[in-house]
Every structure is written in structure tokens, then in C-alpha cells.
C-alpha positions as CSV (number, residue, x, y, z in Angstrom):
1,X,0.0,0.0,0.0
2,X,1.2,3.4,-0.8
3,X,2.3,5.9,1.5
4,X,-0.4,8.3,0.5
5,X,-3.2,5.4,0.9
6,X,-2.4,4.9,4.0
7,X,-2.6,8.1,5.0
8,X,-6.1,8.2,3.0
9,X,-7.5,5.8,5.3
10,X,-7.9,8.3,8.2
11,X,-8.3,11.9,5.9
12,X,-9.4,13.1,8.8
13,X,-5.9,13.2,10.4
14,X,-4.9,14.0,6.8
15,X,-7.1,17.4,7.0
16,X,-6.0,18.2,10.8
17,X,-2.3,18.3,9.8
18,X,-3.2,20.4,6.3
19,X,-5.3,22.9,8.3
20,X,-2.2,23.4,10.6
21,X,0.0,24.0,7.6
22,X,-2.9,26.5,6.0
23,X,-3.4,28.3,9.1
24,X,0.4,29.0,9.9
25,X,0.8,30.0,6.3
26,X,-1.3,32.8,7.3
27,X,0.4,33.9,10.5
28,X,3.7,34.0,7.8
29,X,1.8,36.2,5.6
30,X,0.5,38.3,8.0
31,X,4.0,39.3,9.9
32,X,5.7,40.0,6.2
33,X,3.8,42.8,6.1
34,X,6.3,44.3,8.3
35,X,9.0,44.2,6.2
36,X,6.8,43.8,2.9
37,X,8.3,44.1,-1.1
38,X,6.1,44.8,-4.0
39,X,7.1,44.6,-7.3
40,X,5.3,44.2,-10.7
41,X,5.1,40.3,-12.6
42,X,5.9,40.6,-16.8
43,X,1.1,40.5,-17.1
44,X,1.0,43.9,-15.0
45,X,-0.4,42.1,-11.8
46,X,2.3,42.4,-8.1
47,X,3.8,40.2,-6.5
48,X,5.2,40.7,-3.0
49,X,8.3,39.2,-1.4
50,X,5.3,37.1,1.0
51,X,3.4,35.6,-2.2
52,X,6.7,33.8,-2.7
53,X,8.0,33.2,0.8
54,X,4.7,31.7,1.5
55,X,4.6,29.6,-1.3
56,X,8.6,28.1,-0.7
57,X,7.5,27.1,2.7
58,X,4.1,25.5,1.8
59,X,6.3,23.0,-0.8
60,X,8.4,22.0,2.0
61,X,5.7,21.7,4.5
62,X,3.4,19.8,2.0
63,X,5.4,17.3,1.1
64,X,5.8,16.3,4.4
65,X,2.3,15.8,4.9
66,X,2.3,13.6,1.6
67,X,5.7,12.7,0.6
68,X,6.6,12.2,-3.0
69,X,4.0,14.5,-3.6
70,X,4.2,16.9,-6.1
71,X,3.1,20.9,-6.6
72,X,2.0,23.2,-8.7
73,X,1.7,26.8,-7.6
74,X,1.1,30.4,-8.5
75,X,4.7,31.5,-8.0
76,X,6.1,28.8,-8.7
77,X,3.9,27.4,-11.5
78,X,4.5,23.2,-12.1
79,X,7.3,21.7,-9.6
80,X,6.7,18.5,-9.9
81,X,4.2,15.7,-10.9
82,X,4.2,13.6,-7.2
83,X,3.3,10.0,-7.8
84,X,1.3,10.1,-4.4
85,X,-0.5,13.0,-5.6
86,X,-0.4,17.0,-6.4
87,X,-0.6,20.2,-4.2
88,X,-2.6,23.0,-6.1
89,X,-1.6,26.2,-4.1
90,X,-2.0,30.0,-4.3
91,X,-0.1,31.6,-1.2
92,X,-2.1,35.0,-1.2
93,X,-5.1,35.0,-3.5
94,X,-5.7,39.0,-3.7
95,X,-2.2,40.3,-3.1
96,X,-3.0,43.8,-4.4
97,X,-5.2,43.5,-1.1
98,X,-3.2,42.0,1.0
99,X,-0.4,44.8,0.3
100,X,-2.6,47.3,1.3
101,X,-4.1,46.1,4.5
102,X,-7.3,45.0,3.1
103,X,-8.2,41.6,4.9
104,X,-10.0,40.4,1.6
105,X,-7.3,37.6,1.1
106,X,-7.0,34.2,1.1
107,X,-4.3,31.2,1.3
108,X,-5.6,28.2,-0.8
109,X,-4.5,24.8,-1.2
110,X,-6.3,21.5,-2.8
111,X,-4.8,18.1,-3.1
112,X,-5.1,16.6,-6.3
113,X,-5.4,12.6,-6.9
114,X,-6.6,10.4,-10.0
115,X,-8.2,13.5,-11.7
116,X,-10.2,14.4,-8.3
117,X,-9.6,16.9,-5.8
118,X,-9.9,15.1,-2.5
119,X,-9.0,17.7,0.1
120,X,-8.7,21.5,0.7
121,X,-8.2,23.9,3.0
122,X,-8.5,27.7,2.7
123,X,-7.7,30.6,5.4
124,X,-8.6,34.1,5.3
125,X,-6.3,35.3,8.0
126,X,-7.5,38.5,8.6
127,X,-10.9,37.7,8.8
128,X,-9.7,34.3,11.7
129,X,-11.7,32.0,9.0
130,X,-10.8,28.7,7.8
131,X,-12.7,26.1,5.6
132,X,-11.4,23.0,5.2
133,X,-13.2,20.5,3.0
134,X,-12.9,16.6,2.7
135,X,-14.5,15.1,-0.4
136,X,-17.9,13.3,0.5
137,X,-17.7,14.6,4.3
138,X,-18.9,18.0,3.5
139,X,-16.9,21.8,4.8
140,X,-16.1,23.0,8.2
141,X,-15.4,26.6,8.9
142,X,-13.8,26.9,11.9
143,X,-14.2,23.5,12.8
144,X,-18.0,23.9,12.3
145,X,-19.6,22.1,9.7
146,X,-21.5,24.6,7.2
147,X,-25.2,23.9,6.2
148,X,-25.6,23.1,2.3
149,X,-26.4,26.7,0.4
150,X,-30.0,27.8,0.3
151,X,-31.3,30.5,-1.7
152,X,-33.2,33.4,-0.9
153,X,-37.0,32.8,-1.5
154,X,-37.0,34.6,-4.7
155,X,-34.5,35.9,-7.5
156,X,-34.0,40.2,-7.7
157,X,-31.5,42.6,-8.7
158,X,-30.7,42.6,-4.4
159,X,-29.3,39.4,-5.0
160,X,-25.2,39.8,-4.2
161,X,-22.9,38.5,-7.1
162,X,-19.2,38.9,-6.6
163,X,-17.5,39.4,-10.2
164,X,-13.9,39.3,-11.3
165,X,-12.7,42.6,-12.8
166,X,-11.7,40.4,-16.2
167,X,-15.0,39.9,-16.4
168,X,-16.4,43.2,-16.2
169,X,-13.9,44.0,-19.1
170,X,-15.0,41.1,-20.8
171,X,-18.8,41.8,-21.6
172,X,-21.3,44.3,-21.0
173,X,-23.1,45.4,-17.7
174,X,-26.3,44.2,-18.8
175,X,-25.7,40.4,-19.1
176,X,-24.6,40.3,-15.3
177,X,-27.6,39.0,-12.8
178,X,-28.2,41.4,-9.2
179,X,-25.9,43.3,-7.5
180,X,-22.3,43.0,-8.3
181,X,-19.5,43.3,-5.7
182,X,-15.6,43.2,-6.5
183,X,-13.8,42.2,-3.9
184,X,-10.2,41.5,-5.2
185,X,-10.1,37.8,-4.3
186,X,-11.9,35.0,-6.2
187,X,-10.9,32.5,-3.6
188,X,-12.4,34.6,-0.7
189,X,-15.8,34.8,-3.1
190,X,-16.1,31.3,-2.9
191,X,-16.5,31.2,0.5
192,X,-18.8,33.6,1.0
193,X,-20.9,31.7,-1.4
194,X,-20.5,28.9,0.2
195,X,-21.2,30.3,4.1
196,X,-24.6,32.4,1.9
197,X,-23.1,35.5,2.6
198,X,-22.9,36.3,-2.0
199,X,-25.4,34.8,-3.7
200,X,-23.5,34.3,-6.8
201,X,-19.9,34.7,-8.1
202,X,-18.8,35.3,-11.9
203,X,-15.3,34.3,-12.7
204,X,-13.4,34.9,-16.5
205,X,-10.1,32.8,-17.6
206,X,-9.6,31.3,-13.9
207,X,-6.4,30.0,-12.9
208,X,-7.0,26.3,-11.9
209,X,-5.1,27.2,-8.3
210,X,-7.8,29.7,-8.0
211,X,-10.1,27.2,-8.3
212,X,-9.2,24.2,-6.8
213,X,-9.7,24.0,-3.3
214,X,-12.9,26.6,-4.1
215,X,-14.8,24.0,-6.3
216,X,-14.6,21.2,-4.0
217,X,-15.9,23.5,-1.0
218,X,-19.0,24.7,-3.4
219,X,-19.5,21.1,-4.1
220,X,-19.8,20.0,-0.9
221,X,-22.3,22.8,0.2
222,X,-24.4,22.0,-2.8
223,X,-23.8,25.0,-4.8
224,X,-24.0,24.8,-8.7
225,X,-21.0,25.5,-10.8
226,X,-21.3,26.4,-14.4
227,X,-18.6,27.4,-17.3
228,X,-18.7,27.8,-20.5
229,X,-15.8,25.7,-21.4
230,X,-15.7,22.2,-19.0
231,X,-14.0,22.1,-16.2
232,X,-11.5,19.3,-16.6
233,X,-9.0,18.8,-14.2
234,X,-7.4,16.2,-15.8
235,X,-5.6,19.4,-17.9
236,X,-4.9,21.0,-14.6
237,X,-0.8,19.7,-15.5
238,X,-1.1,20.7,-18.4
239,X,-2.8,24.2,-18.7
240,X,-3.1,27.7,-16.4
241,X,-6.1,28.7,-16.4
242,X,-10.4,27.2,-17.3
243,X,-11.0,29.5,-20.0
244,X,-14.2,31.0,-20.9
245,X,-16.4,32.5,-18.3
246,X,-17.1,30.4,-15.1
247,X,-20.6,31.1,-12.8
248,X,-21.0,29.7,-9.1
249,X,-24.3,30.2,-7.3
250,X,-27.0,28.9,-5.5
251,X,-28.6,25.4,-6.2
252,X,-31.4,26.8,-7.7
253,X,-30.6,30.1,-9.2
254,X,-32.2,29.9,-12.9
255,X,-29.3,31.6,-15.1
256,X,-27.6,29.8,-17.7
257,X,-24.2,30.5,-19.5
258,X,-24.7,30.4,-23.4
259,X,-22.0,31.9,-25.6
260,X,-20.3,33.4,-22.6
261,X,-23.4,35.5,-21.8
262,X,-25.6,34.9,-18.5
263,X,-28.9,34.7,-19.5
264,X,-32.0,33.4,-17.7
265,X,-33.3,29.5,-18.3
């Protein structure tokens, strides 16, 4: 039996010493800021000293949790392909956030297996949350296990749908349902979707570290995920980003992507 199979056979352990790992990666982040870098990467975005501190330690600390493991991450990109599995990690989701105090950030990581995400475990430091998700056994914040997602009793433009700004370059203001809110950070989105604090959020040429640890939380909370290319994470070693236009929401919320357009069903 495989190291990593026996470790399977109690994920629960498996998820205790991953939300350990998530959570300090966190603290790390947060004490950076004291002596904090920002520069600019070659697509426009920043990058700060922390996104790749962060990231140097998770690969260490990982692969102790799973050995012969391998990683893919934002800073990084593709390490290595692990035989016992791969690490899908962004160290600061919304660093342009982070840089500047905001606490709308996020540290994500998902362990990948066999085309499946099995585990993940994201923190938003500043905000003392942490979900961490097991495949089949649902989403804890906090150590609390979250209720599936319910919608409100009816659909209106109230409704709150967090949006990536590549999106609202992407198509016009008219195709997007409710109230939009741009918050920086698609990771931290996510979970607000899935603890029904957003009712929706729209996504545009996702990175699949962005998305990782986020669509195995949303499935386990019962949300629906829409995109108007597949999501196929068998590509996840081979390509960036899910391109097209991406749509989580509530179970029963009645849009529909066609053509890369929102529309109602």
C-alpha cells in the first residue's frame, strides 16, 4: 500500500495536519507585512516578497504531509508531478489587497489525486476564517460544519454576485444578474458563497489554483458550478487557467451561460 493510501485511510488526520499548515501560512503572511516588497510580474499584476515566501515554505511543509508528492503553484507554477499526488496552491489569493491592509485575502491549497480533488483547506487570516473541506464529508469553517447553500425565497437585482474585474472587461453590464461586488479575491468569493453571505460569483479565464480548493468547497455545500468551457481537471498539469467564463451560485438560481453570456433558463 502506498504511503499516500495509508494516510487516505484516516483523511481526517490528513485534514488536521493540512489545516495546521494553512493556518500558519497565514500567520507568515501576515508578519511579512512588516517588512513587505512589491514589485510588478511581466502581465501587470504584483507580486510581494510574501506571495513567494509563503509559497517556498508551503512545498516544504506539504510534502511532508504527503511525501513524493508533487506541486504546482502560483509563483512557482509546475514543480513537480508527485506519484502520491499534487498540491494546487496559491499563497495570497488577492495580493494587491493584502499589500494594502485590506483583509479580503485568502491562502488556498487542494490536493489533487486520480483527476479528483480530495481535500482543501482555505484561510482568510485577517478575517480568523478557515474552511477545510474533505470530499464526501462536507466543509467545516472553523471547525463547524457549514449547512448546504440555500437561496433566498425569490430571485432580484438585491441578489449579491461577486465578479472578477476580467470579467467586467470582458462583456457588457447588462448580461450580469443582481448586484455586483468586487472584492479582489476569487478564492475569498467562494467562501462567501458557500457560508450564503454572495449569492453568486462570476469568474473569466480562472487559474486552476484559484479554483481548486474553491470548487470542492462549493460542491460540498451543494452550490452549482457552471462554465462555458468544461472544467476538466485532468488538464490542470497541463494548462493555467479554465477559460471562458465560469458562474457559481446557489442550487437553484435559474441563469444559464450560453455563448459566454448569463442569460435566464
Amino acid at each position: 500500500m502506498s504511503e499516500l493510501n495509508r494516510r487516505m485511510l484516516n483523511v481526517d488526520n490528513l485534514s488536521t495536519s493540512l489545516n495546521r499548515v494553512v493556518e500558519y501560512a497565514g500567520v507568515l503572511a501576515q508578519r511579512a507585512r512588516n517588512d513587505l516588497r512589491v514589485s510588478t510580474k511581466s502581465d501587470g499584476s504584483i507580486i510581494t516578497n510574501a506571495d513567494s515566501q509563503v509559497e517556498l515554505w508551503l512545498v516544504d511543509q506539504l510534502q511532508k504531509i504527503v511525501p513524493g508528492s508533487g506541486f504546482i503553484g502560483e509563483e512557482s507554477g509546475y514543480l513537480s508531478k508527485g506519484d502520491e499526488g499534487t498540491w494546487i496552491v496559491d499563497p495570497i489569493d488577492g495580493t494587491l489587497n493584502y499589500s494594502t491592509d485590506s483583509p479580503l485575502w485568502a491562502v488556498s491549497v487542494a490536493f489533487f489525486k486520480d483527476n479528483n480533488i480530495h481535500l482543501s483547506e482555505i484561510c482568510l487570516p485577517d478575517l480568523g476564517e478557515t474552511y477545510s473541506t474533505i470530499k464526501g464529508k462536507g466543509v467545516k469553517r472553523n471547525g463547524v460544519p457549514l449547512p448546504e447553500c440555500h437561496s433566498r425565497p425569490t430571485f432580484n437585482n438585491n441578489n449579491m454576485i461577486a465578479c472578477c474585474d476580467r470579467l467586467l472587461k470582458h462583456i457588457s453590464r447588462e448580461h450580469y444578474p443582481g448586484k455586483l461586488r468586487c472584492t479582489g479575491s476569487v478564492v475569498l468569493d467562494a467562501c462567501f458563497l458557500a457560508a450564503n453571505r454572495f449569492d453568486g460569483v462570476l469568474l473569466h479565464n480562472t487559474p486552476f489554483y484559484d479554483i481548486a480548493g474553491s470548487l470542492l468547497m462549493l460542491n460540498e455545500v451543494g452550490a452549482k458550478v457552471q462554465s462555458s468551457n468544461p472544467i476538466d481537471f485532468s488538464k490542470v498539469l497541463t494548462e493555467k487557467y479554465v477559460k471562458g467564463v465560469t458562474f457559481y451560485s446557489k442550487p437553484d438560481y435559474p441563469f444559464k451561460i450560453e455563448n459566454g453570456i448569463i442569460n435566464l433558463e
